[in-house]
N, C-alpha and C positions, 0 to 999 in steps of 0.2 A: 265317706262316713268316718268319724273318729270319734274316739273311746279313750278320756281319761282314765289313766291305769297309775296305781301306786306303785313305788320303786320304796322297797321298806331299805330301814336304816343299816340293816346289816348285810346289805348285799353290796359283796367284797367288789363290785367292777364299775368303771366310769359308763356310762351312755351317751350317744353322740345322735344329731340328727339324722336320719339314714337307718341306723341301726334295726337289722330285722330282732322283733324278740318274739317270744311265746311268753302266754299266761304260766303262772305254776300251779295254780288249783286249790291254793290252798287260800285261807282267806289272812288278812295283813294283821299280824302279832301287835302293830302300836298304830293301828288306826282302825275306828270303825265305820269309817263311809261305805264298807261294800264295795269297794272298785273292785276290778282284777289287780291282781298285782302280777309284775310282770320279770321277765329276767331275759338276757340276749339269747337269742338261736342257736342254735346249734348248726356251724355249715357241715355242708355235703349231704350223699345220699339218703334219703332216708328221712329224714330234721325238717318235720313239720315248720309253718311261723304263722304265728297270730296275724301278724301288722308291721308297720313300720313307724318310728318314731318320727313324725313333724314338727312338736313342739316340748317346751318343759315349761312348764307354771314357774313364775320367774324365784329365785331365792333374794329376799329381800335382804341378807347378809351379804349379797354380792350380784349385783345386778348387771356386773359387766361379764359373768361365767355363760358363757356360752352352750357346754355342756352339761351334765350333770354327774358331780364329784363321785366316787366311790363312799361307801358308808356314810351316804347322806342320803336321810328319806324325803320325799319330794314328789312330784306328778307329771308323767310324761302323757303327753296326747299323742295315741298310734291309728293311726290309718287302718281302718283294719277291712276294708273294702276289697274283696276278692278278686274284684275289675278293675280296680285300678291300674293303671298301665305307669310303670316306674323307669327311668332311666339309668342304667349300671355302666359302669366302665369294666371293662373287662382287665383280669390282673395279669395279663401279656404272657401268662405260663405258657401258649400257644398263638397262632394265628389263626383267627378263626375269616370262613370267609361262608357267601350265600348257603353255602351246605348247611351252614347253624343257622338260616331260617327257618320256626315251629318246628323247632327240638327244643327239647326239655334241657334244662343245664344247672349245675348246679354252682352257691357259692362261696366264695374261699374268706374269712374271717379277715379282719383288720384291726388295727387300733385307728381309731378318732383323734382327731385332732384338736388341741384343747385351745388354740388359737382360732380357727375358722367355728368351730363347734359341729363340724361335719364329719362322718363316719370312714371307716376304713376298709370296708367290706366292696368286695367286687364281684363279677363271676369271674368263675374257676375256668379260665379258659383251656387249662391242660387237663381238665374229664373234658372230653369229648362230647359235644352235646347230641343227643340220641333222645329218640324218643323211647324214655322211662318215665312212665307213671311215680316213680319216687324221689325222683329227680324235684328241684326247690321254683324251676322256672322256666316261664314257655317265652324264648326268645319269638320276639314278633319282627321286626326289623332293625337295620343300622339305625341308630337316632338322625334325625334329620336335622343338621346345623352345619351350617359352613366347616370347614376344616375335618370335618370327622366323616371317616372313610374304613375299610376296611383292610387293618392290621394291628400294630402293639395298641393294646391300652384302647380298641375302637368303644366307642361308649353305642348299648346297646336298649332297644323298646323290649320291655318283660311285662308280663305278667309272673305274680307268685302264683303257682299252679298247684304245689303241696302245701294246700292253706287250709288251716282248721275251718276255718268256714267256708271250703269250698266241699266240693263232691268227692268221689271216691271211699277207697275203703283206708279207714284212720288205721285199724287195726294193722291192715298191710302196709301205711305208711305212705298213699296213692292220692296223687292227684290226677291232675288233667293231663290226658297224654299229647304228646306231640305227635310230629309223623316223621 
């Protein structure tokens, strides 16, 4: 499922595909369609996320941007399916091996790429993944593709497990635990 979300004019930071973000709550200063409007995540413990960015409604001032500019209002389409199972590369701060299957992990911020239009966000392979309810995501397994194996940079199956639209207590900042 995905949910067109406004990105208003004066929000200071570029968007990339990948990008986990959260709603803000508030409703958008120079549109009245009612979307949510939205801004990036917050990584590590604790830092709920709505969704994940799959697309942008194109800018017809530049149809070859890949991304979406800073202080440009615009429409990104986020994923916001709580089951959906996403692939991350891990950002190699550790070596993570079978012991980080279903444990919770959390993940480390990036900057996107304004060439590819693809995100910079991984998990945080140096917190140790554990099963914490506050934690951002429940590794499921190695991704399954030739060449990818377990060590730097293994690209990994998640679920977002501290997702506003999942279960737990928001107030405590919990999602779905691992083991």
């Amino acid at each position: 499922v995905t949910q067109r979300c406004l990105i208003e004019d004066a929000y200071n930071q570029a968007l990339f595909i990948g990008d986990p973000v959260i709603v803000t709550g508030t409703a958008g200063s120079d549109d009245t369609s009612g979307l949510p409007v939205i801004n990036i995540a917050s990584a590590g413990d604790t830092n709920r996320i709505y969704g994940v960015i799959v697309s942008f409604d194109p800018d017809p001032t530049n149809l070859e941007r890949k991304h979406h500019a800073a202080l440009t209002a615009g429409y990104a389409n986020v994923c916001i399916d709580p089951d959906v199972v996403f692939t991350v590369q891990d950002d190699g701060g550790a070596v993570l091996d079978g012991d980080s299957i279903s444990a919770n992990a959390v993940l480390a911020s990036g900057t996107g790429s304004t060439v590819t239009g693809l995100s910079g966000w991984e998990l945080a392979a140096a917190t140790t993944p554990a099963a914490d309810a506050s934690y951002q995501l429940l590794i499921l397994q190695v991704h399954q593709v030739e060449g990818n194996a377990f060590g730097i940079n293994c690209e990994w199956e998640v679920l977002i497990t501290n997702h506003v639209l999942r279960g737990g207590q928001a107030a405590n900042n919990e999602g779905a635990l691992g083991i």
